[in-house]
N, C-alpha and C positions, 0 to 999 in steps of 0.2 A: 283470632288467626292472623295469619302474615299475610300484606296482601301488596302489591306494589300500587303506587298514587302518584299521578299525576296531577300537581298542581299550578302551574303555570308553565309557561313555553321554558323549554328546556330544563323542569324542574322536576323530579322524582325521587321517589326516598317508597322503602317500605316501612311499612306501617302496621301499627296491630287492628285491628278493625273488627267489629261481632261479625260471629259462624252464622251464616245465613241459615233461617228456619224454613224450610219449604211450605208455602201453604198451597191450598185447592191449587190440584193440577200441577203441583211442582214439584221437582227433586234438587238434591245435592248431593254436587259429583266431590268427589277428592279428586285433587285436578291430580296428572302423571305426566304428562307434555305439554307446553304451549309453543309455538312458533312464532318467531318476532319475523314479523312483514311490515311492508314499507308502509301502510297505512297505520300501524303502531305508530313508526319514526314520524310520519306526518302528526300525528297526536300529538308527539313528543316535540315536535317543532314547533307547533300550531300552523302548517304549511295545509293542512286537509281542506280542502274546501268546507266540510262541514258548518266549521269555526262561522263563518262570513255568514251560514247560512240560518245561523240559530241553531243547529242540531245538535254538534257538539261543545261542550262549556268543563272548565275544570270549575271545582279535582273531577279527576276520574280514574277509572280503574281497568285499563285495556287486557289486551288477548282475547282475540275468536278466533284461532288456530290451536283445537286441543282434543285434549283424550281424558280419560279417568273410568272413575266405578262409582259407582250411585251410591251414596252412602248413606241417602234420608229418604222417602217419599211423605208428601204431604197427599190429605186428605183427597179419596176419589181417585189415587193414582194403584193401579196392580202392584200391589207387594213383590212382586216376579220379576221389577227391576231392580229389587236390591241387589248388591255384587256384580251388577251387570259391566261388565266393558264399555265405554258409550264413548260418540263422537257427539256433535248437535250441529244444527242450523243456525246460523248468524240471524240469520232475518226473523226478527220474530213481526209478525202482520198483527193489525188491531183484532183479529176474526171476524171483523162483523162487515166490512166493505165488499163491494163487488169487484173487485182485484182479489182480494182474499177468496171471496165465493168463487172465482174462477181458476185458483190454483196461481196466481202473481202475487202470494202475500209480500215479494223480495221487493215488490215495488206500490206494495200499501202508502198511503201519504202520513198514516199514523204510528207505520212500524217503527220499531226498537231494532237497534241490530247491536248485539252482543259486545261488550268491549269499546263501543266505537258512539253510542247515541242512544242515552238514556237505560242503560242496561248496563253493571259491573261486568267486567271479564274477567278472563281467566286465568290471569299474572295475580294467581293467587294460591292458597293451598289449599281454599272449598270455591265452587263454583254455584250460584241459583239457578238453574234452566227450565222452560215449561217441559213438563213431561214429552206433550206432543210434539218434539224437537228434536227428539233424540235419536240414536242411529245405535244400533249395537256391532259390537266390531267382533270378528269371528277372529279365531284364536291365531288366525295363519297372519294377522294385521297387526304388528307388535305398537306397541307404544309410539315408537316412530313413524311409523307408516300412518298410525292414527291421528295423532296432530298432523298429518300432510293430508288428510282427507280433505279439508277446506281450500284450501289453495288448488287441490287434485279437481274437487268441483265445478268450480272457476276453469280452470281449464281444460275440462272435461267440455264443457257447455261451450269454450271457444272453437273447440275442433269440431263440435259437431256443425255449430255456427257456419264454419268454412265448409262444409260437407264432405274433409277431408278424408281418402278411404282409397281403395285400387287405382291405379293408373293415372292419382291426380301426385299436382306435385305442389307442394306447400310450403313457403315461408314465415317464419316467426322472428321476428322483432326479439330481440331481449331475451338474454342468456340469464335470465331469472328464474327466481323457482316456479313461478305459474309457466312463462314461454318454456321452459325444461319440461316440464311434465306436459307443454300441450306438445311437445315433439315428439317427447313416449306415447300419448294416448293416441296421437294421426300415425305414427307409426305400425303403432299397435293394429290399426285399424285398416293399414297395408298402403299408407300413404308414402311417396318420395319428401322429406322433408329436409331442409336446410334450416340453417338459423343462424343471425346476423347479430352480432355486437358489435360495440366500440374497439375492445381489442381481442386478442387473443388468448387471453387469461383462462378460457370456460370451455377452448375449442375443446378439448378433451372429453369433459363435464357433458358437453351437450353432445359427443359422438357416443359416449355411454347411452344416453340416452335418446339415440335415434334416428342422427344428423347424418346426414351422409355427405352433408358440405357444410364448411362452418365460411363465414364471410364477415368482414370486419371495417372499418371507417377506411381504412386505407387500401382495400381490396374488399369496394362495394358488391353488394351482388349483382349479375350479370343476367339480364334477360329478364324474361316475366314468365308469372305463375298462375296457375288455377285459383290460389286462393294464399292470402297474407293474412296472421294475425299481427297486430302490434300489440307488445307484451310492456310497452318501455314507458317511462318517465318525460320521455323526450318528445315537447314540442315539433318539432322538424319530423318527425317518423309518419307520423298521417298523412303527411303530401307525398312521403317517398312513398308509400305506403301504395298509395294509390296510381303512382307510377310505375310499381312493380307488377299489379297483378294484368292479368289477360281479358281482354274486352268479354264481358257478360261471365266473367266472377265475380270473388267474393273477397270480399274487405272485412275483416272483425276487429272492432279496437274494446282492447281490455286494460291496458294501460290507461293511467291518467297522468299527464303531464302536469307541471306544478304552474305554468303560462298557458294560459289560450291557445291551442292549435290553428292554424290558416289552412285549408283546404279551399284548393277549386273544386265546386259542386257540378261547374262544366263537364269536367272530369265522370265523373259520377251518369250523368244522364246519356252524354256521348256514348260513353263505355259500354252503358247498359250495365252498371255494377250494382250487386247488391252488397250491402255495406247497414252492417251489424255491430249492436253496444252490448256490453255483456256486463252486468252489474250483480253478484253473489254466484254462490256456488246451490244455491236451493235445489233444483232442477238435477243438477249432478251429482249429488252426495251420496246414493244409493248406485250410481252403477262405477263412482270412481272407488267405495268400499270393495265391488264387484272386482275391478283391473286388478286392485290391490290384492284381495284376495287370493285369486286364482292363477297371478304372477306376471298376468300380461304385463301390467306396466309397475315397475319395483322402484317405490320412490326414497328410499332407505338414501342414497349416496347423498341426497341433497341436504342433510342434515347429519353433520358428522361432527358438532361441537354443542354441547350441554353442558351446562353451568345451573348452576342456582339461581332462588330468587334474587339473593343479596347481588347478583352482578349483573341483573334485566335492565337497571336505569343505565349502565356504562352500556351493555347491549344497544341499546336503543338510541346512546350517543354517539356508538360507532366503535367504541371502545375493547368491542371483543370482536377478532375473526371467524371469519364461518372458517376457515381453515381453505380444503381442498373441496369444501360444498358450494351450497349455495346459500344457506341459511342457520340462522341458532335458534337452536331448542334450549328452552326454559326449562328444569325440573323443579317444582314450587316445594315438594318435600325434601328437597339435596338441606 
């Protein structure tokens, strides 16, 4: 099969590679969306923290933003998944630890996460995933919306994070596809939310989905809130971050910046702020299927350019625009 590979820093080609055989406990999806995120581009830079850490090493084979249909089970798995719709879980946990036993396998010290550290992904045209991973996607969650479950997850878990909901009011960092979808989902959930970029490119983007003020570098936001997530890349956002919100909120950083961020902790104890890291979409995957579902939150606009596998490595260099989204989809069968 076709699979994209990354071999060095700024190096990919697709490749032919063996169809993965499912064994105990596992299946194979035929992939139908993958979504390129910034943590792909960091792969493809070697900019990821992982690299520094041992975790990740090329070649490798990224994507954990996807959809498909089960096309193998291996041994011990229900025949009942075959032709299923499916999403999955990025975090695969060792199962045997007490993080695991406690329902944190996203942060096992032994876990595999899909695409990104010791596990092939999905910028391919068959996928391996453990059975117990999987998510089935109801027929109202089309192909697109299904690759957005993971990202959806992720900022699913950040808005609740902020305990954003009636009568609070909420800022997001980062006119990205996670900060975009966590303005749909605190919306959703009867929150006032604004959202802040660099420029003005996304005001539109992010009032589709929720904004009711967009603010930008040169018309910073004004005043403080119940609760801030930062969505961005940007070192500098965690201190504004925490200058934005209201004594005895909430601080959620979901973003990682590619330099060390500097926060005063002064800040922090003064305040009385509680101040949350948000790492996978595990936790969130079955009620962001849910929003999706039932239409609360319609994450369709944020991907409105799909291309092929043969044009994922230009993707991933920057080479192709999301258009009027926020993100490209891969179809591994184009």
């Amino acid at each position: 099969m076709r699979a994209l590979i990354i071999d060095g820093t700024r190096s990919a080609s697709v490749r032919e590679v063996p169809v993965p055989v499912p064994g105990p406990g596992q299946v194979t999806v035929d992939v139908r969306r993958v979504g390129i995120c910034g943590t792909d581009v960091e792969l493809f830079t070697r900019e990821l923290p992982y690299f520094e850490q041992g975790k990740s090493r090329f070649p490798l084979c990224p994507g954990h933003e996807w959809c498909g249909t089960v096309s193998a089970v291996g041994a011990g798995v229900d025949p009942g998944w075959l032709g299923e719709r499916v999403t999955g879980d990025t975090m695969l946990g060792c199962g045997r630890c007490a993080r695991c036993a406690s329902g944190r396998h996203h942060v096992c010290a032994d876990r595999r996460e899909i695409g990104i550290t010791g596990w092939p992904g999905a910028l391919a045209e068959k996928l391996l995933v453990p059975a117990g991973s999987l998510y089935r996607l109801p027929d109202s969650v089309d192909d697109r919306a299904g690759a957005l479950v993971e990202p959806g997850g992720n900022a699913l878990r950040a808005v609740l994070a902020a305990q954003a909901g009636p009568g609070t009011r909420l800022l997001v960092w980062g006119p990205g596809s996670i900060g975009l979808l966590a303005a749909a989902f605190a919306r959703a959930a009867g929150a006032d939310v604004h959202v802040a970029g660099l420029d003005a490119d996304r005001e539109e983007l992010a009032k589709s989905f929720g904004a009711t003020r967009y603010w930008t570098a040169a018309e910073p936001p004004a005043g403080t809130y119940d609760a801030v997530i930062d969505a961005t890349n940007d070192e500098a956002v965690p201190a504004l971050a925490l200058r934005s919100v209201e004594p005895a909120g909430r601080v959620v950083f979901i973003g990682l910046s590619r330099k060390a961020s500097l926060v005063d902790s002064r800040q922090v104890a003064l305040n009385d702020l509680t101040v949350t890291g948000i790492l996978g979409a595990s936790a969130g995957l079955a009620s962001a299927i849910e929003h999706y579902a039932d239409g609360r939150v319609v994450p369709a606009p944020l991907a409105q350019v799909v291309v092929g596998l043969d044009r994922a490595a230009e993707a991933l260099a920057g080479g192709v625009s999301p258009g009027a989204g926020a993100k490209i989809h891969i179809d591994p069968q184009l």
